[in-house]
C-alpha positions in Angstrom: 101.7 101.8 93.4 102.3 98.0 93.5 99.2 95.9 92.8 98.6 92.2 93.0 96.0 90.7 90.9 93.6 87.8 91.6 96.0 85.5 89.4 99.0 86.1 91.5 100.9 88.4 89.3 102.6 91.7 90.1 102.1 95.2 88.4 103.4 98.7 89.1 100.9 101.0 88.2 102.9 104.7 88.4 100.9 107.8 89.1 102.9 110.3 86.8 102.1 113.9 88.0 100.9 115.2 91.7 97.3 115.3 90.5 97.4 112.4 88.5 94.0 110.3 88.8 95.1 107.4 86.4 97.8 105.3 86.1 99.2 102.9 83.2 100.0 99.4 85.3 102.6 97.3 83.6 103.7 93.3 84.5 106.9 93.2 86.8 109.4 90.5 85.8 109.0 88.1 89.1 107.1 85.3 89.4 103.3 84.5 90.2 102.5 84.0 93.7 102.1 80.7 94.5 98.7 79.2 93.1 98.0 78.0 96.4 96.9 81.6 97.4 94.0 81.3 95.3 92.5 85.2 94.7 93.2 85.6 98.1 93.2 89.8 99.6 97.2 90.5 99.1 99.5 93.9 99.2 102.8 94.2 97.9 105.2 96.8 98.9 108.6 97.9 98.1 111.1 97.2 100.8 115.1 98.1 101.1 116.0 94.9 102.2 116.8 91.9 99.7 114.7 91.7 96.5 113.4 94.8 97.5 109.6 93.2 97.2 107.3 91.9 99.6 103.7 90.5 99.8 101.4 90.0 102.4 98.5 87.8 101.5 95.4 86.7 103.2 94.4 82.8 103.5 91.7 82.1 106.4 92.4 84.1 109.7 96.3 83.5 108.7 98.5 86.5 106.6 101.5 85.0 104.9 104.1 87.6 104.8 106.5 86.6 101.8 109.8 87.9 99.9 111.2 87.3 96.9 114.3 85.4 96.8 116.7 85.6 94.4 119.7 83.1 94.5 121.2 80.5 91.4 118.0 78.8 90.2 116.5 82.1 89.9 113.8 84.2 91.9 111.2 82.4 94.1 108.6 83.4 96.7 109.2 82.6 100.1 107.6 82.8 103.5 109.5 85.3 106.0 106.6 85.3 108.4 103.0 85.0 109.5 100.4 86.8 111.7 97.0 85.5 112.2 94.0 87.0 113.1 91.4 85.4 115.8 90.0 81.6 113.8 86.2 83.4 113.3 87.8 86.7 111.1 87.0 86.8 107.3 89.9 89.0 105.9 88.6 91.1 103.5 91.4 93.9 102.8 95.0 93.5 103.6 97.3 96.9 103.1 100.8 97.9 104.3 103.9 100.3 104.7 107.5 99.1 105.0 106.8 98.8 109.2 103.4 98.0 109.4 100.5 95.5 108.1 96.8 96.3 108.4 94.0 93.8 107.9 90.4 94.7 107.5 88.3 91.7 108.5 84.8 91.7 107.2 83.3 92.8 110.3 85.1 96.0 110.0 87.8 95.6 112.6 91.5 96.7 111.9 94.2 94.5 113.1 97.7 96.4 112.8 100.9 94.9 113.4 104.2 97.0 113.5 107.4 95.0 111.0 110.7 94.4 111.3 113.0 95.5 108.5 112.8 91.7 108.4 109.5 91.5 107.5 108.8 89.6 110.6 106.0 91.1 112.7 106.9 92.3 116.0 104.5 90.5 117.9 102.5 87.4 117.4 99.3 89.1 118.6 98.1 92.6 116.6 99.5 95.3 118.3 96.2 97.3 117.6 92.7 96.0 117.2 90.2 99.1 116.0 87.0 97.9 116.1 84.1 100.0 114.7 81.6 101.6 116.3 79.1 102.9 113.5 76.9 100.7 111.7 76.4 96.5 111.0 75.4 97.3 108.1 77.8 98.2 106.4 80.2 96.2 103.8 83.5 96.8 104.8 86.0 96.9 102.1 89.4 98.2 102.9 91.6 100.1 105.6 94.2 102.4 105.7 96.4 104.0 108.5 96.7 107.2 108.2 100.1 109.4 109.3 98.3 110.1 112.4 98.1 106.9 113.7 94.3 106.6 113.0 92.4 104.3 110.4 90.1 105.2 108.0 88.2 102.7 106.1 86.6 102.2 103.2 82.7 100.5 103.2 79.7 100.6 100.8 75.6 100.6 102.3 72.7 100.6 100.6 70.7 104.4 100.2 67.0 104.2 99.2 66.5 106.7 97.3 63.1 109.0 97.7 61.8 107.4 94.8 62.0 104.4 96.6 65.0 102.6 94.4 68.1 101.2 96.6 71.8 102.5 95.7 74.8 101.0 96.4 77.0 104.1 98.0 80.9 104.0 99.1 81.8 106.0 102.3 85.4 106.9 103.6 85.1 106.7 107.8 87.7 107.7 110.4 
């Protein structure tokens, strides 16, 4: 498990075990992500190609996809590619696999774009657009594909209880 935190670093958190539920995260040696990226949503992902790292992060309605370069002044990030979702989408979630790039904008619809080896997206547009059919109300939070080819996401709602108080409740939702 590769995880990018909101200051642009990168960890590898290893699950040790099949039913391991917590993991010990520890600093990779590569740089930041560029502080122009902000907190912005961002996955990393292990690749076979180059470095052998890439990131896809969220700015606006754009996803940069970028790889870490390694030549004689050292190891830098760079851009191999972009998608962009429609101008009005509020990313909220971005996750992917070595072929494939899911966004989760906040309105709950899953944009998926198949990859390259390159890293470049296949086509400009989102190959897929899932829109969800269950509830406004929701908070959507995340998106995953599943081998199946469907997506399940992630979103949190409000429950009132019977004594009256209001919850905050995660649900899973294919």
């Amino acid at each position: 498990l590769l995880v990018v935190t909101t200051s642009g670093k990168i960890a590898s958190c290893p699950l040790v075990g099949s039913g391991a539920q917590k993991a010990t995260c520890s600093q990779l040696s590569v740089p930041s992500l560029p502080s122009s990226f902000g907190a912005a949503p961002a996955t990393a992902i292990e690749v076979k190609t180059g470095s052998g790292l890439r990131v896809m992060v969220a700015t606006g309605s754009r996803v940069s996809l970028l790889e870490l370069h390694v030549d004689d002044e050292g190891s830098h990030w760079r851009e191999a590619g972009s998608v962009f979702l429609p101008e009005d989408a509020q990313v909220v979630a971005v996750a992917a696999t070595h072929d494939s790039l899911l966004v989760t904008a906040e309105d709950g619809s899953a944009h998926l774009w198949h990859l390259r080896a390159n890293g470049a997206a296949v086509s400009e547009g989102a190959s897929h657009v899932d829109v969800p059919t269950f509830g406004s109300r929701r908070k959507w939070q995340s998106a995953c594909l599943l081998p199946n080819g469907k997506i399940m996401r992630l979103a949190s709602t409000w429950q009132r209880s019977k004594g009256g108080a209001s919850t905050l409740s995660s649900e899973l939702l294919i």
